[in-house]
N, C-alpha and C positions, 0 to 999 in steps of 0.2 A: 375286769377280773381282779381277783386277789394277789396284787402284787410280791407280797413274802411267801404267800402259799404259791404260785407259781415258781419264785425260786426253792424253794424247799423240795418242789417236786422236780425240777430240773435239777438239781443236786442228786438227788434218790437215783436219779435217769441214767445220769452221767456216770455213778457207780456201779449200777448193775449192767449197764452197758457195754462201759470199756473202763472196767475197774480202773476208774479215775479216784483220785484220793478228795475227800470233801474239802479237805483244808483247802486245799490249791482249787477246787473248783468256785465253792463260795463268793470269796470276796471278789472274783471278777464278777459275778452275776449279782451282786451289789450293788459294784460300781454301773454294771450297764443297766441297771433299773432304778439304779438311782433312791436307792433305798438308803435310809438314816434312822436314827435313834431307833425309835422304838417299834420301827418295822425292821430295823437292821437287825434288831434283836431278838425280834419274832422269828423271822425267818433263818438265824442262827439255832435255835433253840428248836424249833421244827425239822431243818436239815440235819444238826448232830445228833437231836437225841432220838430221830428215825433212826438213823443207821448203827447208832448202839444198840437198838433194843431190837435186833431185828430178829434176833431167834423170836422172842416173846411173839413178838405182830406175827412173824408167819403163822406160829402154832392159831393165835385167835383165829387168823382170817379163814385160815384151812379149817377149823371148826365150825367155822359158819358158815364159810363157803360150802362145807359138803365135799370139797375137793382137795388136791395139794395144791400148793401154792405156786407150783412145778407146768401146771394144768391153766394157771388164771396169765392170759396176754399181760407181757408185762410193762405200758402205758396204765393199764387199770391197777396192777398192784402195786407201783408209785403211789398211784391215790388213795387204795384201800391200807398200803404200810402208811402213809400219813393222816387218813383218817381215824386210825385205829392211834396210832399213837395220841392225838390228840383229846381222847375219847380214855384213853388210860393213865395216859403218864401228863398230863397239865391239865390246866383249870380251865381249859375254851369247854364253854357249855356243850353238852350233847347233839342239840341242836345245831349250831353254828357248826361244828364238827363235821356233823354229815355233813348239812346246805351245801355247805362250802365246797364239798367232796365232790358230791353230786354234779355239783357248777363244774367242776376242774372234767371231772367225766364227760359229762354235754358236750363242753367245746370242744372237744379234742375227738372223741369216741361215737356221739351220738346218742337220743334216748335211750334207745334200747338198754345200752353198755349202761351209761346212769341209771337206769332202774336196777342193775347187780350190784354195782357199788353201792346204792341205798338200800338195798334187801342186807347185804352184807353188814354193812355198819350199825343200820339196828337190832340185827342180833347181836352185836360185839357189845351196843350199851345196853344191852339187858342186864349185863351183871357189871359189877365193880371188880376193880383189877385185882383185888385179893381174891375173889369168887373164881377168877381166871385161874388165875394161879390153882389154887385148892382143884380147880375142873381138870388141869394138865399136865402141870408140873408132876416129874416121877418123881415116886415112893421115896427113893433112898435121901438121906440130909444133903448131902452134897450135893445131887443132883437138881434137889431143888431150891436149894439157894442160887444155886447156877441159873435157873430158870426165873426166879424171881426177878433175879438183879441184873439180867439178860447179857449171861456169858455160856459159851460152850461147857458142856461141864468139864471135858479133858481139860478146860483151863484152868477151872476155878481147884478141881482136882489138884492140879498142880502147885496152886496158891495154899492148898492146906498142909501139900507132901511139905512143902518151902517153910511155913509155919510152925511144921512140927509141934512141939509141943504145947503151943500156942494155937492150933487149927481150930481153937473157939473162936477165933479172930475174925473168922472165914467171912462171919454175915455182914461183918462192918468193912472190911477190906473189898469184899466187891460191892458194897452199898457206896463207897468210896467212890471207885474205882466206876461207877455208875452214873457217877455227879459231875458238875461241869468243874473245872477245874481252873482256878485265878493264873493270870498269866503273871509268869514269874521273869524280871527284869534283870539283867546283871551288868553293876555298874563297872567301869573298865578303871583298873586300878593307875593312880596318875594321872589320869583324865579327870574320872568324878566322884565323888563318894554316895553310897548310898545312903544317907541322912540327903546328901543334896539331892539325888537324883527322884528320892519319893516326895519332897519337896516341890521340884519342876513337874514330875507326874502324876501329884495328887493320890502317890500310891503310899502304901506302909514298909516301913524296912523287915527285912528277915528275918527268921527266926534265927536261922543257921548260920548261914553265909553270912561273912561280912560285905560281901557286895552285895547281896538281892535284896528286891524291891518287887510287891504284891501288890498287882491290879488284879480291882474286880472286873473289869471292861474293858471295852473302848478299842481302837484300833492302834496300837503302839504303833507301829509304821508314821502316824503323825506326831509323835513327840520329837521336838528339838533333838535332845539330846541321842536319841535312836539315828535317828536322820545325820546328824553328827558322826556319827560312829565311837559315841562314847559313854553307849550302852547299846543293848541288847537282847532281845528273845533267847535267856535261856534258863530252862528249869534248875531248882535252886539244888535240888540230888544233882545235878551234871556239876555245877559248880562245885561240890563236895569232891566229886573224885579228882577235880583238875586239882582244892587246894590239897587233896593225900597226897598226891605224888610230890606237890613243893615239901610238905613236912616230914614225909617218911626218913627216917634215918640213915643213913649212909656209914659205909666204913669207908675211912680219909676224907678227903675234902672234896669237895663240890666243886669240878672244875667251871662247869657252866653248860656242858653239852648234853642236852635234853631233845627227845625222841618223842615226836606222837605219829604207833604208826599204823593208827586207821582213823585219819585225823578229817574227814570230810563229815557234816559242812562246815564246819572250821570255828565251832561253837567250842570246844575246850584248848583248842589251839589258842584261840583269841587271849581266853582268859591266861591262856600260860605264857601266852606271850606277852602281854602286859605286865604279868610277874617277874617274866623272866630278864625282862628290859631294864626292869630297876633297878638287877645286880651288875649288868653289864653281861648278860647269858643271852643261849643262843639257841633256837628252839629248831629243828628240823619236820618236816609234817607232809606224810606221805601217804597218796593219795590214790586209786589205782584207775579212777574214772575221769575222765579232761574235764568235763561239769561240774563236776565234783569240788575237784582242784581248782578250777576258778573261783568257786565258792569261798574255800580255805584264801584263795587270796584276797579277796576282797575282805574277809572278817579279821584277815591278819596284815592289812595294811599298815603302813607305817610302824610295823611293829618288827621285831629280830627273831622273823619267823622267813622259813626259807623252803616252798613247798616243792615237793620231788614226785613228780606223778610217775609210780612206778607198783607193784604187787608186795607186801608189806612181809611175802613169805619167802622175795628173791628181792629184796629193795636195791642192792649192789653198795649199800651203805659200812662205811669204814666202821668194824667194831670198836669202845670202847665208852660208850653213851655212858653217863651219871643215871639219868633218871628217863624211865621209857614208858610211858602212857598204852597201854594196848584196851582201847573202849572197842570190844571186838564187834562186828558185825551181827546180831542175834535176834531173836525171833521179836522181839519189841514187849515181848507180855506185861512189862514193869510202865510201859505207857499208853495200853490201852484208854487211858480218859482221854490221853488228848489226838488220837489217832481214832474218830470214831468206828470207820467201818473194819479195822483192822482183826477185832475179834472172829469175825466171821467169815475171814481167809487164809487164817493160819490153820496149820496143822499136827499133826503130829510128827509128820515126816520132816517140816522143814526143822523141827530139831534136831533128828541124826541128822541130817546135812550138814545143820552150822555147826555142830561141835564139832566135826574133823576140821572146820576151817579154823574154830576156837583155837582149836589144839595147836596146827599149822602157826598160826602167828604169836601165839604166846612161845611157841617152841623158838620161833625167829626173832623173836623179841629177844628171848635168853639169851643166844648167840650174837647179840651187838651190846649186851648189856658186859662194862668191866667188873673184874673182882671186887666187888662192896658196893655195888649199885643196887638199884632197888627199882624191878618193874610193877606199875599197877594194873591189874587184871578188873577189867569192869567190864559191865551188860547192862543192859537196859530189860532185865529179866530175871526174875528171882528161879525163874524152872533150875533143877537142883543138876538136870546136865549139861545144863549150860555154865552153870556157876564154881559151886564145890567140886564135882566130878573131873570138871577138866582142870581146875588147881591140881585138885592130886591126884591125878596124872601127869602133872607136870613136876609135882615133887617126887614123887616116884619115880621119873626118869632123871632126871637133874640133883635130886639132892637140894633142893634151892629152900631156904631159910625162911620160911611162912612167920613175918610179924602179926602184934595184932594191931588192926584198922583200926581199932576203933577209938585209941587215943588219939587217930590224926583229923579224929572231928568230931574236937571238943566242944561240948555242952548240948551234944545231941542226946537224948536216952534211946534206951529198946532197940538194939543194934546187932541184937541177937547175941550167943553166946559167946561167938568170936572161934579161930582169932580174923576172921571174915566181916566185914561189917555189911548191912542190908539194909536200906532205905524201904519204907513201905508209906503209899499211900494215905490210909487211917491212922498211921502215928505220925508222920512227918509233912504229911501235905506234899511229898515230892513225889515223882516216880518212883517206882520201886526198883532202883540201883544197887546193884551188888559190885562190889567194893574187898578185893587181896588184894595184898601186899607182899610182893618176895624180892629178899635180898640173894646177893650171888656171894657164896662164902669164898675168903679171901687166899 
């Protein structure tokens, strides 16, 4: 059998199964097949960019199939969402597409079942993917760039509201946001620089960050310096809001007591606490799940990070914190590249959910934060109730002093009009991170 196309479609299984996440599923079903280079990368490119495109594939398959997708045993729609992707969205000839399909259906299903997956698939290569498109995609613009570049439209919707006056942007931001996306490294400040560490990596240094380092490939888990624990897997937008919170302004002086408090897996903790080590500062990072919190420690080892597993909105933490991180819990929409199946599980409603919790911890945040301190408010989502909305709401209740973001990261452009700053895929290469800044007046 086809060894990547079997794990691609064991990845596909595992998600519609028992909404398993690809990322985590993957690289075990690598290692036990024993898959490398340039089947590793086949069978990467087959399992993520199935499960991004998956509105697209079902609309084709339910076209040809004659049914919904709802209707087709789901062992065969594994094979026909992966046949169908490879027949739209890459360069495996038409042929080999099917064959290949067909084969995976045999063994598993039986003739029969392989004679549907082969009727199915060539109808899907009777047209090219823009003929698909034109055949399905709805009328209205949004709706069908949504379709095109295989997002819900409530999302892409929400990427235009986010955009505002810019919502021309719409076709490249989920053309982006569609694309596989370079894994971004971050050097640990005191440990390594990042001239050194793209050096050791073979990778390029950052645009933004003074620590990040751009891989096209490859399994970072095997570089020295990862393994070391003196870099790390982290997007170079997260690195942005860790260094706001060091440069945001203060009124009086900076004693050194810093707060991150939804600080799991311990990706902006790490970085602040290597920051924070070099002044002689003290980082606190509070966590409200035990796995979680294990995580934050091991990323904040040996460092003056001190993790408190406790609920970030009753922490029992002494007021009077310098600088307080709240990266709140939120619907992920700003990371959809690298969470492949994740567009196609959110909703609408898990937004009203998270913003009472938004609201919740920023409101808790305020309250350990002292007079002339400055909490950052971030998401990993540009949705505008998740971002601006609950800011003011939280200046309307508090009075709290809205800087602007966007001087504390410098040499970035198109950060929006302020005084908010917003990381977007198509201009920055990062997540699309949102980014206040509020002071407690004195």
């Amino acid at each position: 059998m086809d060894a990547p196309r079997e794990v691609a479609r064991d990845v596909l299984r595992a998600v519609r199964e028992r909404d398993a996440y690809a990322n985590l599923v993957l690289p075990v079903l690598i290692r036990e097949q024993r898959l490398a280079g340039r089947d590793a990368a086949f069978a990467t490119e087959l399992a993520y960019g199935a499960c991004r495109s998956l509105g697209l594939l079902d609309a084709v398959i339910a076209d040809c199939a004659g049914r919904p997708v709802g209707e087709i045993d789901g062992p065969l729609l594994d094979v026909l969402r992966l046949g169908v992707y490879q027949l739209l969205r890459t360069r495996v000839g038409a042929h080999a597409a099917v064959d290949t399909s067909v084969d995976l259906a045999r063994t598993e299903s039986g003739p029969g079942k392989a004679g549907f997956v082969n009727a199915v698939l060539r109808r899907a290569a009777e047209r090219s993917t823009d003929e698909w498109v034109e055949r399905l995609a709805p009328r209205d613009p949004v709706g069908r760039l949504a379709f095109e570049y295989a997002h819900p439209t409530w999302i892409a919707q929400a990427f235009a509201d986010a955009l505002g006056g810019r919502a021309g942007e719409l076709g490249d931001l989920l053309a982006a946001d569609d694309e596989r996306p370079l894994v971004h490294l971050v050097a640990r400040p005191g440990d390594i620089t990042a001239e050194e560490l793209a050096l050791v990596s073979g990778g390029d240094e950052g645009r933004w960050s003074p620590y990040a380092v751009y891989l096209d490939g490859g399994d970072p888990g095997k570089l020295e310096p990862v393994r070391d624990g003196m870099a790390a897997v982290q997007d170079e937008g997260s690195q942005l809001v860790a260094l706001a919170l060091t440069r945001a302004p203060l009124l009086g002086a900076d004693t050194g007591r810093w707060l991150d408090l939804c600080a799991g897996p311990g990706g902006k903790a790490a970085l602040l606490g290597a920051l924070a080590g070099i002044d002689g500062f003290h980082i606190d990072a509070v966590e409200p799940a035990e796995h979680r919190a294990e995580l934050v420690r091991k990323s904040t080892r040996d460092l003056p990070v001190t993790v408190r597993v406790a609920d970030g909105r009753d922490s029992g933490l002494t007021p009077g914190y310098d600088r307080i991180l709240v990266d709140a819990p939120c619907t992920g929409l700003g990371a959809l590249r690298r969470r492949p199946e994740a567009r196609w599980r959110r909703t609408p409603a898990d937004v009203r959910d998270l913003t009472v919790l938004q609201r919740e911890l920023l409101t808790a945040a305020w309250d350990l934060l002292r007079p002339g301190g400055v909490v950052v408010y971030s998401t990993c989502s540009p949705h505008l109730s998740e971002t601006v909305a609950v800011v003011a709401d939280t200046i309307r209740r508090t009075g709290a002093e809205q800087l602007d973001a966007r001087p504390l990261l410098p040499g970035v452009p198109d950060l929006g009009d302020g005084p908010a700053a917003q990381l977007w895929p198509h201009r920055h290469g990062t997540d699309a991170m949102f980014v206040a800044v509020l002071r407690k007046p004195e």
